[in-house]
Chimera marker file (.cmm) of the C-alpha trace (Angstrom):
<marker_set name="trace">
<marker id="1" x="63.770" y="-24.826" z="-115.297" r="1" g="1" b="0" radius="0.5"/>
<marker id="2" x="63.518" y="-21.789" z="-117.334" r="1" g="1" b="0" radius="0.5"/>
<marker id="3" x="65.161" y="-18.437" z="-115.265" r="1" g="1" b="0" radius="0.5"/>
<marker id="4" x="62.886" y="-15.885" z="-116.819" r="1" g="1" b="0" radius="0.5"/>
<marker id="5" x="59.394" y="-14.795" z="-117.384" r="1" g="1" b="0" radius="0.5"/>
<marker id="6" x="56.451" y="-14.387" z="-114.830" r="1" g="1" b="0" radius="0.5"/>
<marker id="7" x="57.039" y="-17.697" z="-113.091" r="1" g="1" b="0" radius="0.5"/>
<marker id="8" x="60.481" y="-17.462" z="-112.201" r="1" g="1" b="0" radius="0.5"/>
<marker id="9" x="59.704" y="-13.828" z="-111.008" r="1" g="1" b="0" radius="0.5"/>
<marker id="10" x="56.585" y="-15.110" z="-108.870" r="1" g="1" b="0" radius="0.5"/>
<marker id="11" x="59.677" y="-17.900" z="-107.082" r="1" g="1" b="0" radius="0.5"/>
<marker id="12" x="61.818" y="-15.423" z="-106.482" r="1" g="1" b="0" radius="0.5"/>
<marker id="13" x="59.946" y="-13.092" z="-105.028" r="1" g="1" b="0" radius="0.5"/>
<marker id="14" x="58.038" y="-15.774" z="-103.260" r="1" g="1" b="0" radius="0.5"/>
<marker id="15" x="61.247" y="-16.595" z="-101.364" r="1" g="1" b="0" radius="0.5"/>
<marker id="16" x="62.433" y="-13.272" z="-100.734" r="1" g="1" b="0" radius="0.5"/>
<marker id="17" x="59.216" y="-13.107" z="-99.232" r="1" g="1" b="0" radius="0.5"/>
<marker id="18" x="59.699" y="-16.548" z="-96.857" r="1" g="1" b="0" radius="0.5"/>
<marker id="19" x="63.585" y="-15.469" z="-96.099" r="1" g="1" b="0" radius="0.5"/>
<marker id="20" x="62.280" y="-11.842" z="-94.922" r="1" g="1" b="0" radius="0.5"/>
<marker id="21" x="59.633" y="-13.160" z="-92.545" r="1" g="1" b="0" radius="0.5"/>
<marker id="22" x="62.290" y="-15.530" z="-91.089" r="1" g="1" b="0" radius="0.5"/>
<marker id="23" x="64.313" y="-12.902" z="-90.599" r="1" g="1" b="0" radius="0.5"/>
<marker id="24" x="62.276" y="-11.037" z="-89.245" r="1" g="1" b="0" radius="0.5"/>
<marker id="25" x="60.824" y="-13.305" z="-87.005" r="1" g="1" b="0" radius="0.5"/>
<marker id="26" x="64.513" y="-14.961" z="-85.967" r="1" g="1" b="0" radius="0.5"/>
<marker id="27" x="66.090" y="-12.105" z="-85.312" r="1" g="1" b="0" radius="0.5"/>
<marker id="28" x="63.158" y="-9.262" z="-85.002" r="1" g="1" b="0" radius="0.5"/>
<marker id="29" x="62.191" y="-6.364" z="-86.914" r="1" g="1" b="0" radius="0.5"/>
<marker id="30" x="64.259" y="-3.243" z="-88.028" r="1" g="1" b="0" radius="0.5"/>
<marker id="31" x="61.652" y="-0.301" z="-89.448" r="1" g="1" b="0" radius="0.5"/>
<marker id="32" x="64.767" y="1.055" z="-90.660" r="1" g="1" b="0" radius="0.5"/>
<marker id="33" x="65.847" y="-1.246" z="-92.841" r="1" g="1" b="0" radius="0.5"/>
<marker id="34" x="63.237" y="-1.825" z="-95.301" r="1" g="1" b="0" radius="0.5"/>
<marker id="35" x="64.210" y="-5.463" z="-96.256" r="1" g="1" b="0" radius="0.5"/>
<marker id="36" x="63.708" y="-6.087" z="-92.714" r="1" g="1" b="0" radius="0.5"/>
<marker id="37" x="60.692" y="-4.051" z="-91.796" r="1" g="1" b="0" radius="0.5"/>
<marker id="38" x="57.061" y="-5.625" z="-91.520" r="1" g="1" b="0" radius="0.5"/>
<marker id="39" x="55.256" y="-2.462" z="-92.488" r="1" g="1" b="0" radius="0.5"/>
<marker id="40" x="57.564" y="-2.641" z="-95.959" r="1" g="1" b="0" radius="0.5"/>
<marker id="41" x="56.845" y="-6.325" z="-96.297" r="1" g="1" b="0" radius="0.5"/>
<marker id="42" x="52.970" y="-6.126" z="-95.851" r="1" g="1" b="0" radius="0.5"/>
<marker id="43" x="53.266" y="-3.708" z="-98.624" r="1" g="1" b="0" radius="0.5"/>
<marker id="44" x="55.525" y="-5.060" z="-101.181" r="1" g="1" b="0" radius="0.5"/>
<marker id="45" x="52.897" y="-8.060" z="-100.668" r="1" g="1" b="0" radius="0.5"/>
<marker id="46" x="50.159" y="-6.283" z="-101.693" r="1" g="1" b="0" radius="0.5"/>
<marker id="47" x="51.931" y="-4.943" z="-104.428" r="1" g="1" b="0" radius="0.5"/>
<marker id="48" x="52.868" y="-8.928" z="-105.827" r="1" g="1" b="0" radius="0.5"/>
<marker id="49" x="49.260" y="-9.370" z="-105.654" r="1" g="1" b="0" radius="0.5"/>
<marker id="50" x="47.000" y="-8.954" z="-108.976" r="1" g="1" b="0" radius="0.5"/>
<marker id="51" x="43.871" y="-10.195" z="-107.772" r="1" g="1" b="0" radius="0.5"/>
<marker id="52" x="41.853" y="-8.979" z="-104.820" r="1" g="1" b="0" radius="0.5"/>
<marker id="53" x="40.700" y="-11.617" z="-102.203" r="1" g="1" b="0" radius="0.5"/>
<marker id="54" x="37.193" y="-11.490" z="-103.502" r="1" g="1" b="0" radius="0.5"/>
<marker id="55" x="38.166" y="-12.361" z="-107.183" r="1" g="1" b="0" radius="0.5"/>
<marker id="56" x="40.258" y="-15.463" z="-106.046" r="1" g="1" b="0" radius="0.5"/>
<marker id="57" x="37.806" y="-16.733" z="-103.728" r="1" g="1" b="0" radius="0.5"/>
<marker id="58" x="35.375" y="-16.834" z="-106.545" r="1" g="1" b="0" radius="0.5"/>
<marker id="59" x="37.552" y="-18.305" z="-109.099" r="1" g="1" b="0" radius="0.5"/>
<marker id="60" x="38.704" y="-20.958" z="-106.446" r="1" g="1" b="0" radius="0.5"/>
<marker id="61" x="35.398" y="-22.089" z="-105.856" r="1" g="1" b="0" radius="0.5"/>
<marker id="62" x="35.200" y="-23.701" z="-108.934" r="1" g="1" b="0" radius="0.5"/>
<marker id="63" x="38.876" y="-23.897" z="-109.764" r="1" g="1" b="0" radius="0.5"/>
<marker id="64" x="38.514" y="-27.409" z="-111.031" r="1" g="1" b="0" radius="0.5"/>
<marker id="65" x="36.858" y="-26.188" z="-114.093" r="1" g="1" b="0" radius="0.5"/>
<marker id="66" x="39.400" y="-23.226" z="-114.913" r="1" g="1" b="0" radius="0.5"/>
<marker id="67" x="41.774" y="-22.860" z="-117.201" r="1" g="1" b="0" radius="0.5"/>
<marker id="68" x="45.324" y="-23.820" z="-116.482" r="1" g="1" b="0" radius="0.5"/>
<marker id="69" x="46.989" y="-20.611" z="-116.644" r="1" g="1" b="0" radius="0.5"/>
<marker id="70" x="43.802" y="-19.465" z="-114.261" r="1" g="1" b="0" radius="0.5"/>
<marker id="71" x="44.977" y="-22.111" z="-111.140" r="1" g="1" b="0" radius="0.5"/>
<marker id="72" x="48.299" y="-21.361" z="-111.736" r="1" g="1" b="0" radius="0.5"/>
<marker id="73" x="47.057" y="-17.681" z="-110.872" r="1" g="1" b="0" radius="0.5"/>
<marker id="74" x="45.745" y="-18.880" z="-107.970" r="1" g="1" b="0" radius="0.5"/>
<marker id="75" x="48.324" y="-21.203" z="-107.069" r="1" g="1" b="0" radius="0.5"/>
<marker id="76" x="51.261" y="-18.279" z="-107.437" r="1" g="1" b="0" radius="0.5"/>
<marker id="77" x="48.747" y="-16.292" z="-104.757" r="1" g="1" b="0" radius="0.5"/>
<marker id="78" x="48.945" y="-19.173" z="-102.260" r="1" g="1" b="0" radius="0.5"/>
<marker id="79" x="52.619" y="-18.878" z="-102.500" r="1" g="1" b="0" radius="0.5"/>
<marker id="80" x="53.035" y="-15.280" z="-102.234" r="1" g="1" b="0" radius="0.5"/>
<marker id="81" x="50.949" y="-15.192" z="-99.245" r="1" g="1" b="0" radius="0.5"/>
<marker id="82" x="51.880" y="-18.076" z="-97.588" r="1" g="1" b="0" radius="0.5"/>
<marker id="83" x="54.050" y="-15.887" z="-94.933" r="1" g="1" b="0" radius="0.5"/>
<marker id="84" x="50.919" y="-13.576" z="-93.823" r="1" g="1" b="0" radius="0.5"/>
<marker id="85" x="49.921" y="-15.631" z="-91.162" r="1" g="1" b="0" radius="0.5"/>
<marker id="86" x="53.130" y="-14.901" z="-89.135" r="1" g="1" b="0" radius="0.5"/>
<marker id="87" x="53.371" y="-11.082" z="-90.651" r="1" g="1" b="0" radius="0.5"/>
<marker id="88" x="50.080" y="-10.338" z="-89.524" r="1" g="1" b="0" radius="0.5"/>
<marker id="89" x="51.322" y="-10.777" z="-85.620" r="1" g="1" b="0" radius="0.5"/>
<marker id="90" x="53.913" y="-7.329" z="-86.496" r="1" g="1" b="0" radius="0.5"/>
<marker id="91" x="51.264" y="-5.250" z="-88.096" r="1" g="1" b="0" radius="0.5"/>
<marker id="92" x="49.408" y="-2.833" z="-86.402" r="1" g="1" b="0" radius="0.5"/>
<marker id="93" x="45.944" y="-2.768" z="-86.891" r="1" g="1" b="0" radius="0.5"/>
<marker id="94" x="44.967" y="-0.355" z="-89.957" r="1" g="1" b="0" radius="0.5"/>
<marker id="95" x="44.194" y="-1.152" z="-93.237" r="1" g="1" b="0" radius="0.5"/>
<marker id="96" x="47.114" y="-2.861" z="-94.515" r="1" g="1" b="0" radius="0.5"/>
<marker id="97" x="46.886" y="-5.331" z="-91.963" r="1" g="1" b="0" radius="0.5"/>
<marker id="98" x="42.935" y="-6.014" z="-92.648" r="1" g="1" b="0" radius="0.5"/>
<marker id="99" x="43.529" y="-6.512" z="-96.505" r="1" g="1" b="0" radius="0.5"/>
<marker id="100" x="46.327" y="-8.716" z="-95.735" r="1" g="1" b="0" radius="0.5"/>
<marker id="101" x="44.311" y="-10.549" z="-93.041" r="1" g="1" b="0" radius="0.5"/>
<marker id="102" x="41.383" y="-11.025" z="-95.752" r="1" g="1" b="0" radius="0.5"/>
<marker id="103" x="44.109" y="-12.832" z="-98.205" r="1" g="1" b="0" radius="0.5"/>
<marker id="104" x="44.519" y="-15.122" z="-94.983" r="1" g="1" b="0" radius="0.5"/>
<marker id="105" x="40.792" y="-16.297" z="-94.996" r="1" g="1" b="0" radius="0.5"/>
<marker id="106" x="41.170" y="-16.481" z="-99.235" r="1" g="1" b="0" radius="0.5"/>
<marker id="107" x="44.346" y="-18.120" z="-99.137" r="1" g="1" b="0" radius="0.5"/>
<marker id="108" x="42.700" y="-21.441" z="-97.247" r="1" g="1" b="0" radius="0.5"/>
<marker id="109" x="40.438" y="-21.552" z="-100.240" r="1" g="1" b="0" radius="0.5"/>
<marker id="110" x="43.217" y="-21.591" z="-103.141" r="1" g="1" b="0" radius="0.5"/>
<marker id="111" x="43.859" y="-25.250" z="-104.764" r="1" g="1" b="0" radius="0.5"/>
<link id1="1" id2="2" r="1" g="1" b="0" radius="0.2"/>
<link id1="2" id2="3" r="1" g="1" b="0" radius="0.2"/>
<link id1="3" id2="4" r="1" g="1" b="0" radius="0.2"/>
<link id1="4" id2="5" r="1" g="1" b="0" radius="0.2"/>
<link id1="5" id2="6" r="1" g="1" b="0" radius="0.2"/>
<link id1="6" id2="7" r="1" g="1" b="0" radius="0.2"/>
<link id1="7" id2="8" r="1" g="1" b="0" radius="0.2"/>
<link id1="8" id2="9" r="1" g="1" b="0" radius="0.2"/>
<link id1="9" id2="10" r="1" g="1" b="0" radius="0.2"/>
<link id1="10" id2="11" r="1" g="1" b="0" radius="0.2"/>
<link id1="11" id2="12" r="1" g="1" b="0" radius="0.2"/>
<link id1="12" id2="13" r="1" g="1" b="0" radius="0.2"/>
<link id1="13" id2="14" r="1" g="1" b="0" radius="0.2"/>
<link id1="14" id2="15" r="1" g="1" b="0" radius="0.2"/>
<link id1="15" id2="16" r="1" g="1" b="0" radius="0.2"/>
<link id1="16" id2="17" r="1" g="1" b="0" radius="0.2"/>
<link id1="17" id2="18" r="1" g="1" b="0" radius="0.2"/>
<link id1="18" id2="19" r="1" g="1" b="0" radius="0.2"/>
<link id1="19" id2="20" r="1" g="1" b="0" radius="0.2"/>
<link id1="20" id2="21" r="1" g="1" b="0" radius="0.2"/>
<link id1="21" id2="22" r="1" g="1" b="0" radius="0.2"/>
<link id1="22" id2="23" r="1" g="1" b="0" radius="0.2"/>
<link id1="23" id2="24" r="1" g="1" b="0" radius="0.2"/>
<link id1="24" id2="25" r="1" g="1" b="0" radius="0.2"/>
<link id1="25" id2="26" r="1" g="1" b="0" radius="0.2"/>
<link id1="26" id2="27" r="1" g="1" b="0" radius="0.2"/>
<link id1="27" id2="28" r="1" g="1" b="0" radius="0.2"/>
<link id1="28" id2="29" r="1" g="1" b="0" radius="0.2"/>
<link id1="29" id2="30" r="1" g="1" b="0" radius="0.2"/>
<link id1="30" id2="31" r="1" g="1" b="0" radius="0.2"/>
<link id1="31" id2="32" r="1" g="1" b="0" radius="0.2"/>
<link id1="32" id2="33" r="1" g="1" b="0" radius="0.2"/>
<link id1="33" id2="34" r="1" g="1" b="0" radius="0.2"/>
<link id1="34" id2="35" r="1" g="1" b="0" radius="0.2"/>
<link id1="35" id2="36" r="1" g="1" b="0" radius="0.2"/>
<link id1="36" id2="37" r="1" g="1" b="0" radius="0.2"/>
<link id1="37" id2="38" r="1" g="1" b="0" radius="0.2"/>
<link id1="38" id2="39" r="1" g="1" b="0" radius="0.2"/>
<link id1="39" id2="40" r="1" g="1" b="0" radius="0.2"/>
<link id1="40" id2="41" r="1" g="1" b="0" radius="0.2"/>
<link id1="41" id2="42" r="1" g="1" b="0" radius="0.2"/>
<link id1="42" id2="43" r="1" g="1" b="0" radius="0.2"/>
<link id1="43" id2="44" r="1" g="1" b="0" radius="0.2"/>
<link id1="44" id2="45" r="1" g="1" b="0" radius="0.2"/>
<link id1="45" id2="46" r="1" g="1" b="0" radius="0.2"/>
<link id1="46" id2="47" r="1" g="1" b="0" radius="0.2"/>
<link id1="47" id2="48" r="1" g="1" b="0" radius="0.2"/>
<link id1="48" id2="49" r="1" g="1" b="0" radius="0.2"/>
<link id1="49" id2="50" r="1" g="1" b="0" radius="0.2"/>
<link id1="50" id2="51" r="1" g="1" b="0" radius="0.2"/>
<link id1="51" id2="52" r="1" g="1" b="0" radius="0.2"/>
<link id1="52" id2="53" r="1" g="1" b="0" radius="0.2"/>
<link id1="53" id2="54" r="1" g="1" b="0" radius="0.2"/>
<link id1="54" id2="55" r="1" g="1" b="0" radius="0.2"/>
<link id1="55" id2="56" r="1" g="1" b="0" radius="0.2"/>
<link id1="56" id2="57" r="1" g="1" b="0" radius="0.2"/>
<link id1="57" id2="58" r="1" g="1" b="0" radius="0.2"/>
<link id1="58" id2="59" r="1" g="1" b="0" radius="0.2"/>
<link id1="59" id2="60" r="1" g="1" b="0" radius="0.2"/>
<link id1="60" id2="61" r="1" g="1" b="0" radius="0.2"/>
<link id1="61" id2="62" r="1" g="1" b="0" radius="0.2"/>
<link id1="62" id2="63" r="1" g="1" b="0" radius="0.2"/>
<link id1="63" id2="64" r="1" g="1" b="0" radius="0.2"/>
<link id1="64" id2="65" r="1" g="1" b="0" radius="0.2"/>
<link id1="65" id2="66" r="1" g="1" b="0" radius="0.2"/>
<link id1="66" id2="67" r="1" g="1" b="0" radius="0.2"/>
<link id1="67" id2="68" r="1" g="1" b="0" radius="0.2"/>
<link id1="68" id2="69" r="1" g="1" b="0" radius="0.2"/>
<link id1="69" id2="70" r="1" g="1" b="0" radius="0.2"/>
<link id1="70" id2="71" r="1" g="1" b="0" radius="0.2"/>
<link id1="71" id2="72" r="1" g="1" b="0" radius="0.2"/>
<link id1="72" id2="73" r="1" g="1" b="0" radius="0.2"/>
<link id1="73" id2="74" r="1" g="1" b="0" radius="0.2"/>
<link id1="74" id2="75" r="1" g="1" b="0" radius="0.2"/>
<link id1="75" id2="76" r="1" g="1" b="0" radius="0.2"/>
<link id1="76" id2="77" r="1" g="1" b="0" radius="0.2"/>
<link id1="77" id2="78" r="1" g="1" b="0" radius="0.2"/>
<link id1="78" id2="79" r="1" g="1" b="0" radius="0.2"/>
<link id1="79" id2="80" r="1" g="1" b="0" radius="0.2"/>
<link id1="80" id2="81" r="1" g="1" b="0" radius="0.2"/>
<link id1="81" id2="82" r="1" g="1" b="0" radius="0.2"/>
<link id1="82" id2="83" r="1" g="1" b="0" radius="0.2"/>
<link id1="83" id2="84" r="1" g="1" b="0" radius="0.2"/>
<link id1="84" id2="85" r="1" g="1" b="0" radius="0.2"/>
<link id1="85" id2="86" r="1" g="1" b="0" radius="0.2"/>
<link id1="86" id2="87" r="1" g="1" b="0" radius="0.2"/>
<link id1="87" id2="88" r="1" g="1" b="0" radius="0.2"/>
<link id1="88" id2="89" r="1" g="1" b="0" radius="0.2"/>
<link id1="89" id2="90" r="1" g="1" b="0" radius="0.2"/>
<link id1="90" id2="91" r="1" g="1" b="0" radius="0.2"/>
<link id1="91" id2="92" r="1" g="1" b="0" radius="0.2"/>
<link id1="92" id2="93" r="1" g="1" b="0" radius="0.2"/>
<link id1="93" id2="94" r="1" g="1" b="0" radius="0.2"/>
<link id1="94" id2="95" r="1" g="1" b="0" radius="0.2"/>
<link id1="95" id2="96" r="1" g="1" b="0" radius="0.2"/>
<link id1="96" id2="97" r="1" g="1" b="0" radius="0.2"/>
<link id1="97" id2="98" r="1" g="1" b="0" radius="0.2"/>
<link id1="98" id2="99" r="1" g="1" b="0" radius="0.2"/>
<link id1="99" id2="100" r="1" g="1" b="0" radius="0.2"/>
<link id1="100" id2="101" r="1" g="1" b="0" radius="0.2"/>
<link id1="101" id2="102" r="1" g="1" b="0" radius="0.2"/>
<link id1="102" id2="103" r="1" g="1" b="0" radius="0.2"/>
<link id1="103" id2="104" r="1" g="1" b="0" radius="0.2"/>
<link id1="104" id2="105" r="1" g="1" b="0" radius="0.2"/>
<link id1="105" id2="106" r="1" g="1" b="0" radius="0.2"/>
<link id1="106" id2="107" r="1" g="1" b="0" radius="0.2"/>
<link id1="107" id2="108" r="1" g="1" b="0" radius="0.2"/>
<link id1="108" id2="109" r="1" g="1" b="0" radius="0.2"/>
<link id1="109" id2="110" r="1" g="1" b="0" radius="0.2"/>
<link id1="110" id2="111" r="1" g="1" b="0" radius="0.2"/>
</marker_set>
């Protein structure tokens, strides 16, 4: 497989993403170390992702007609969120935590 361009970077930082939430979640949380910190994950998961909820749920509802650079789109965001549903349980409520909880509903959606 080819080690560059925007795939490769979406499977990295897709499993930096897994390995920080199992860290996380092993061996708990450590604000003070941002690789281990779920306020710093939540964000540098928002910042991965180029669509908003809304816009993938509406391309996924007819994803079988799109493009195939458009479901891979959609296929990289079902990756890179794929650890929210254990993050969300070390956010505190505020606004981070709702847009992240909205890519939860989305992500259920994405082929």
């Amino acid at each position: 497989m080819l080690a560059d361009g925007e795939e490769h970077l979406t499977r990295v930082t897709h499993q930096d993403f897994m390995l920080r939430m199992w860290v996380i979640d092993r061996l708990g949380p450590d604000d003070t170390d941002p690789d281990w910190s779920p306020a710093a994950l939540a964000a540098d998961t928002l910042d991965a992702l180029t669509i908003t909820p809304a816009q993938a749920a509406a391309l996924a509802d007819g994803w079988r007609d799109l493009a195939i650079e458009q479901i891979r789109q959609l296929r990289w965001h079902k990756n890179l969120t794929a650890h929210l549903q254990t993050l969300l349980g070390y956010l505190a409520p505020g606004r981070t935590r709702d847009q992240l909880l909205a890519w939860t509903s989305t992500r259920r959606l994405l082929p």
